[in-house]
SETOR-719532 format. One record per residue (C-alpha): residue number from 1; x, z, y. Coordinates in nm, 3 decimals. Layout:
% residues N
NODE num      xx      zz      yy
NODE NUM       X       Z       Y
...
% end
This chain:
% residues 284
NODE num      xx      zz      yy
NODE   1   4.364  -2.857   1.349
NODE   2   4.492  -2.507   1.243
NODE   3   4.353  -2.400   1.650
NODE   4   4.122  -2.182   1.636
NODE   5   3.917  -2.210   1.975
NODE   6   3.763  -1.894   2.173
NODE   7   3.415  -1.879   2.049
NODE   8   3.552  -1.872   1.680
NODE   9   3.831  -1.607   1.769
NODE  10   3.572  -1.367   1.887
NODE  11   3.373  -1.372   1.590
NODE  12   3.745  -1.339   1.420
NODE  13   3.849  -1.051   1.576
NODE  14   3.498  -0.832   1.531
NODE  15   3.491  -0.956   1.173
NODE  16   3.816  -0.790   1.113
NODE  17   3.697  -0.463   1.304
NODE  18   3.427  -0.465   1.067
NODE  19   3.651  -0.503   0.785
NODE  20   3.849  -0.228   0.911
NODE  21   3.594   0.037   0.917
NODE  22   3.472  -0.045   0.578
NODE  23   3.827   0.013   0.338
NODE  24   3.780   0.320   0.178
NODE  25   4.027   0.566   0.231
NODE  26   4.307   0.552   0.012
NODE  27   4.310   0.182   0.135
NODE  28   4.336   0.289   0.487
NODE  29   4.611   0.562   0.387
NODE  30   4.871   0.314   0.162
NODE  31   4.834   0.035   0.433
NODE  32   4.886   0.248   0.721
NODE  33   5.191   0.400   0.552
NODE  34   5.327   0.077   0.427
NODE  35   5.299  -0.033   0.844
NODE  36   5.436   0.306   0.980
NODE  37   5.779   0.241   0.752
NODE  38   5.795  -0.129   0.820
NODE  39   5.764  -0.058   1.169
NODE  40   6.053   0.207   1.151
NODE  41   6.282  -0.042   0.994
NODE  42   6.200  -0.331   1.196
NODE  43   6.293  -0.080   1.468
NODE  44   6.658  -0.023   1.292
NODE  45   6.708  -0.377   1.290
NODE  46   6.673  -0.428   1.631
NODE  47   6.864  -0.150   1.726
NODE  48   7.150  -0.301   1.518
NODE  49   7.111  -0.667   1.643
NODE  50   7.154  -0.457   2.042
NODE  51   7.442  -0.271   1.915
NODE  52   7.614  -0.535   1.732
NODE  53   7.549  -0.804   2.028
NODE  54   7.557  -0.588   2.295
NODE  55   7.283  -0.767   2.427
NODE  56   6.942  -0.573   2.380
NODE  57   6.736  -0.873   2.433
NODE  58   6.823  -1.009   2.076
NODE  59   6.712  -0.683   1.978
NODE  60   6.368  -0.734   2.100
NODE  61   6.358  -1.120   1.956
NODE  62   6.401  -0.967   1.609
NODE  63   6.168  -0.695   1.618
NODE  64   5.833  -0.884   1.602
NODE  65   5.920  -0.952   1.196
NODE  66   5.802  -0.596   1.140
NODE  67   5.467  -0.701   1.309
NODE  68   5.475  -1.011   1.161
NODE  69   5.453  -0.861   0.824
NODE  70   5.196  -0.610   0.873
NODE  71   4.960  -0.886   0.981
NODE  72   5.053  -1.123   0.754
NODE  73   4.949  -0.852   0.415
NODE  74   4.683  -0.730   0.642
NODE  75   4.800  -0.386   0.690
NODE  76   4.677  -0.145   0.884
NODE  77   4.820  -0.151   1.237
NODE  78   4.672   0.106   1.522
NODE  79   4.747   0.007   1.802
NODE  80   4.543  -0.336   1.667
NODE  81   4.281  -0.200   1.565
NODE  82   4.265  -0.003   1.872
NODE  83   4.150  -0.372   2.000
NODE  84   3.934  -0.487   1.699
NODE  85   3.717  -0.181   1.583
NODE  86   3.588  -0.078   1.911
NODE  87   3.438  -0.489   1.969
NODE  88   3.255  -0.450   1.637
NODE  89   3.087  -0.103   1.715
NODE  90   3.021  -0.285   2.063
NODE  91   2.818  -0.512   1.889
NODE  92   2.642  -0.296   1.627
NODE  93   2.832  -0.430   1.354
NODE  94   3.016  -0.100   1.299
NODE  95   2.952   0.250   1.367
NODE  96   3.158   0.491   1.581
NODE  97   3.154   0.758   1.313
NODE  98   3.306   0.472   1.075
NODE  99   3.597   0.355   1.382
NODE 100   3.658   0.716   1.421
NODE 101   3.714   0.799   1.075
NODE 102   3.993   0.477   1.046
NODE 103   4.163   0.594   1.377
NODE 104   4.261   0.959   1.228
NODE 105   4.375   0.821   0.889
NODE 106   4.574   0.557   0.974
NODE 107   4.774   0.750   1.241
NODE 108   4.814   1.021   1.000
NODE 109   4.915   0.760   0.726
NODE 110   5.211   0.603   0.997
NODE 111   5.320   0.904   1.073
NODE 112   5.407   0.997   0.720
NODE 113   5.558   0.647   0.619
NODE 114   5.728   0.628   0.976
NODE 115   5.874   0.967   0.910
NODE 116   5.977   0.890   0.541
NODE 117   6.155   0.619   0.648
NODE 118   6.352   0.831   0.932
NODE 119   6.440   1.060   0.676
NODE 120   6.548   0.787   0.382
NODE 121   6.741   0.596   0.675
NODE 122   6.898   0.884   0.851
NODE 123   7.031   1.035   0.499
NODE 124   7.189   0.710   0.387
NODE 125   7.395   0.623   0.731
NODE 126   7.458   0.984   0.734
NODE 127   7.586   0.979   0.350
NODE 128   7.377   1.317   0.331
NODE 129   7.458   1.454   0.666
NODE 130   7.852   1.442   0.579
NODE 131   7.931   1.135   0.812
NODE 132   7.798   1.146   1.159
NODE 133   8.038   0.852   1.288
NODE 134   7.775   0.514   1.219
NODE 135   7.724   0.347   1.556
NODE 136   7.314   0.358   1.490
NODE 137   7.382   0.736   1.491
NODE 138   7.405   0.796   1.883
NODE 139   7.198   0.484   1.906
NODE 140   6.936   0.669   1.734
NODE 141   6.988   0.994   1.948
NODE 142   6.999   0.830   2.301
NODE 143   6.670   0.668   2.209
NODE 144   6.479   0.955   2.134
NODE 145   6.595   1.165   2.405
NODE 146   6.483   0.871   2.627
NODE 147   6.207   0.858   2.503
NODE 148   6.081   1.204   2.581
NODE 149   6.352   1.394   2.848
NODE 150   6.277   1.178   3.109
NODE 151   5.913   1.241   3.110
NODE 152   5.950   1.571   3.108
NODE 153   6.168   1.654   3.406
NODE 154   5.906   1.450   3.618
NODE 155   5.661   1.710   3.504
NODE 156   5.264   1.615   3.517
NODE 157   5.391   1.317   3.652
NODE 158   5.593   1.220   3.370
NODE 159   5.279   1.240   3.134
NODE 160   5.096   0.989   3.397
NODE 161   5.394   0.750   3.365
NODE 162   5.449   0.752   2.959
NODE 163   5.075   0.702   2.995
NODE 164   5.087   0.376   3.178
NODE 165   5.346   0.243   2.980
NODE 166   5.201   0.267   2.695
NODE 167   4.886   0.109   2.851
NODE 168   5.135  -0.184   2.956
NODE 169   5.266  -0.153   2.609
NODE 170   4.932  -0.219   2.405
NODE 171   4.779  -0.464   2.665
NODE 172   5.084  -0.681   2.487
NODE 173   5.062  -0.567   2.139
NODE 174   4.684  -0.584   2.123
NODE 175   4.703  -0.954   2.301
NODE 176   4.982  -1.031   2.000
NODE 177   4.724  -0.869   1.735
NODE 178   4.407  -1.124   1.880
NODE 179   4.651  -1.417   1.897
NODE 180   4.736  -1.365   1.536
NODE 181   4.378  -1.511   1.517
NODE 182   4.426  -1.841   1.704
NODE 183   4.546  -2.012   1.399
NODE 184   4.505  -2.081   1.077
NODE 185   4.837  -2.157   0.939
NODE 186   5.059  -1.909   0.845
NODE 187   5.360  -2.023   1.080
NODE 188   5.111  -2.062   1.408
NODE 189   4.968  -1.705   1.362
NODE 190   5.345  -1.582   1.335
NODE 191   5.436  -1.801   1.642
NODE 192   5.123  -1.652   1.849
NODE 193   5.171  -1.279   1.797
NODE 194   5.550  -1.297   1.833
NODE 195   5.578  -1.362   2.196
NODE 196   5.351  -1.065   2.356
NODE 197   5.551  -0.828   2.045
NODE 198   5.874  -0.965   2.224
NODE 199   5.779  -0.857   2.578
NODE 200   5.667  -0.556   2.504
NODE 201   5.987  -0.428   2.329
NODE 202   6.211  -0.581   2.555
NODE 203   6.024  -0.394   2.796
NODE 204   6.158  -0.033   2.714
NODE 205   5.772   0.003   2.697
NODE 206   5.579   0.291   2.487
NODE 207   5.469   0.264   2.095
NODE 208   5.292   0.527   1.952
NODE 209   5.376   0.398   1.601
NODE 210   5.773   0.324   1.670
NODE 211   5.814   0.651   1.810
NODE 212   5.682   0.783   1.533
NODE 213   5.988   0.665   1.347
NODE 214   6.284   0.674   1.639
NODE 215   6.184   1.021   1.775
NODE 216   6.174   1.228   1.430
NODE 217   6.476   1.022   1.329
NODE 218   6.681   1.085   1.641
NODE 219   6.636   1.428   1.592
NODE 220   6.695   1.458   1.225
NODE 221   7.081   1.336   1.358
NODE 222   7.106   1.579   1.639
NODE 223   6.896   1.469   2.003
NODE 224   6.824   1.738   2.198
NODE 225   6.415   1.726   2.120
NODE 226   6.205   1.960   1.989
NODE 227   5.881   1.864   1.753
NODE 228   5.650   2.025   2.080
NODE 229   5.884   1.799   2.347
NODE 230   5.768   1.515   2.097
NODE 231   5.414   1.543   2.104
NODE 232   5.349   1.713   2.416
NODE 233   5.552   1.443   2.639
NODE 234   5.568   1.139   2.404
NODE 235   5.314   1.112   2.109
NODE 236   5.001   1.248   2.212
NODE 237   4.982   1.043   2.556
NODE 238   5.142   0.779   2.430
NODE 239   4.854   0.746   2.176
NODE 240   4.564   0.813   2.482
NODE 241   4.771   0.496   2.667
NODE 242   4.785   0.303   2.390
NODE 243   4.435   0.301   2.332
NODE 244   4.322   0.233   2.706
NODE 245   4.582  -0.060   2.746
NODE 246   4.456  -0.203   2.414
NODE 247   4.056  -0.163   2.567
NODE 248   4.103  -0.230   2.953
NODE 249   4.361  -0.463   2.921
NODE 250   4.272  -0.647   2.620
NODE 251   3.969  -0.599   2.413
NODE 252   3.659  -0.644   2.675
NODE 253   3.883  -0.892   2.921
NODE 254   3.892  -1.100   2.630
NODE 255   3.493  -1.046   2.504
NODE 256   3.353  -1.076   2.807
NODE 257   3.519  -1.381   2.927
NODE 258   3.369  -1.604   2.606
NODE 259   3.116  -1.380   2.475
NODE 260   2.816  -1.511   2.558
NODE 261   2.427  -1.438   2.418
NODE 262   2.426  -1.813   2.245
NODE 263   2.732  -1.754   2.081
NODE 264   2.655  -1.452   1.963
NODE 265   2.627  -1.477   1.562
NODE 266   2.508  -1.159   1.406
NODE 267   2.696  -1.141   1.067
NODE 268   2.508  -1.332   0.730
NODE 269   2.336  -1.175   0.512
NODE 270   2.440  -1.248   0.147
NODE 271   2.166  -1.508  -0.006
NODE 272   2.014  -1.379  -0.346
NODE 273   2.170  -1.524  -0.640
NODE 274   1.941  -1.773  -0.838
NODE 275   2.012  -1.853  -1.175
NODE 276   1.947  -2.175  -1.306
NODE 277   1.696  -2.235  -1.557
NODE 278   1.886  -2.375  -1.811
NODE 279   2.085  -2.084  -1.766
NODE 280   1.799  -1.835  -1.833
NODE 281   1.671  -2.099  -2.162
NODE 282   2.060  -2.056  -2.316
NODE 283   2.068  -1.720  -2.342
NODE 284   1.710  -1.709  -2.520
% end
């Protein structure tokens, strides 16, 4: 059976925190670029399915791929690990200094790659800035002023409700990132994280790593944001909210409802290697 049942998942899940905290960090840097640009184009492509359908929901089917292949090569994802390192410093496995230290690389590493891709995709449907007619253009500008004018003519109050959706967000993304770890085949762990991706999305709901890409990109084409609209009523609290929804919502609901002291299993310690005696009498 390619099921992989509670008990084991937990161990799973704070194996790969552990994991996490341990790549060194050009590691953490080239994966969590390689996830901020696959993110951005997964984002294109379901901006294109909307526009091309007319039907946004297809939009949101399609989009998981770009999650799908980030967990698949093991990338480095955030808003995952926003689930997976804090249950292995939990449980001693991991130190906060080490969590810490992935968090601020791998948001700075999407943020380039997110960006890069904004400006290699924005030149080329642009042809340089020359043709401003492509259909993804205005897509591309009506999603990035969505994504931050709203909040702001709310005020305070707008930062309280980009906050919660980006809770709301992560509580799905984080769910898809632990379900990835219900299975063992290939196809079941792309089945498992693909529904909670899909809600999410179809959702209109806040991603600290896809705005990365659709905010710079919308206004590299001409949206009426500014780089301190962006991170003042977008990015920044869209990053706090991601990280409580993936916690609250996900990470300890999920520990503390199989977690128990008997199935607790602190993690092996590598056996010495022994060297057979034959071994030893060849070399003499």
């Amino acid at each position: 059976m390619s099921y992989v049942k509670p008990n084991q998942l937990i161990d799973d899940i704070i194996q790969s925190g552990l994991r996490k905290t341990r790549l060194t960090l050009g590691q953490m840097a080239v994966r969590g670029v390689l996830a901020g640009a696959i993110l951005g184009a997964a984002t294109t492509v379901a901006l294109t399915a909307a526009a091309q359908t007319g039907l946004p929901i297809v939009g949101a089917v399609l989009f998981p791929v770009g999650f799908a292949v980030i967990l698949l090569l093991d990338l480095e994802l955030v808003t995952g690990s926003f689930a997976l390192i804090p249950l292995a410093i939990m449980e001693g496995r991991a130190t906060l200094a080490r969590g810490l230290r992935n968090f601020f690389v791998v948001i700075l590493a999407h943020l380039v790659g997110a960006v890069l891709y904004a400006v290699l995709y924005t030149t080329s449907i642009t042809y340089l800035g020359t043709d401003m007619s492509d259909p993804m253009v205005q897509a591309l500008i009506n999603l990035a002023e969505h994504k931050v004018l709203p909040y702001e003519a709310v005020g305070a109050g707008g930062i309280l409700v980009v906050v919660i959706k980006a809770m709301l967000c992560n509580w799905m993304v984080a769910i898809g990132t632990i379900m990835f770890y219900t299975s063992k085949s290939t196809g079941g762990k792309i089945v498992a994280m693909w529904l909670p991706v899909t809600i999410f999305f179809s959702l209109g709901l806040e991603h600290a790593v896809v705005n990365m890409f659709a905010i710079p990109a919308g206004i590299m084409v001409g949206a009426d944001v500014t780089i301190g609209e962006w991170w003042v009523w977008n990015q920044a609290p869209v990053l706090v909210g991601n990280f409580l929804g993936a916690i609250l919502f996900t990470a300890l609901p999920v520990y503390f409802s199989h977690r128990t002291r008997v199935n607790r299993v602190k993690e092996p310690v590598a056996a010495p290697v022994s060297v057979p005696a034959e071994s030893v009498l060849d070399r003499s």
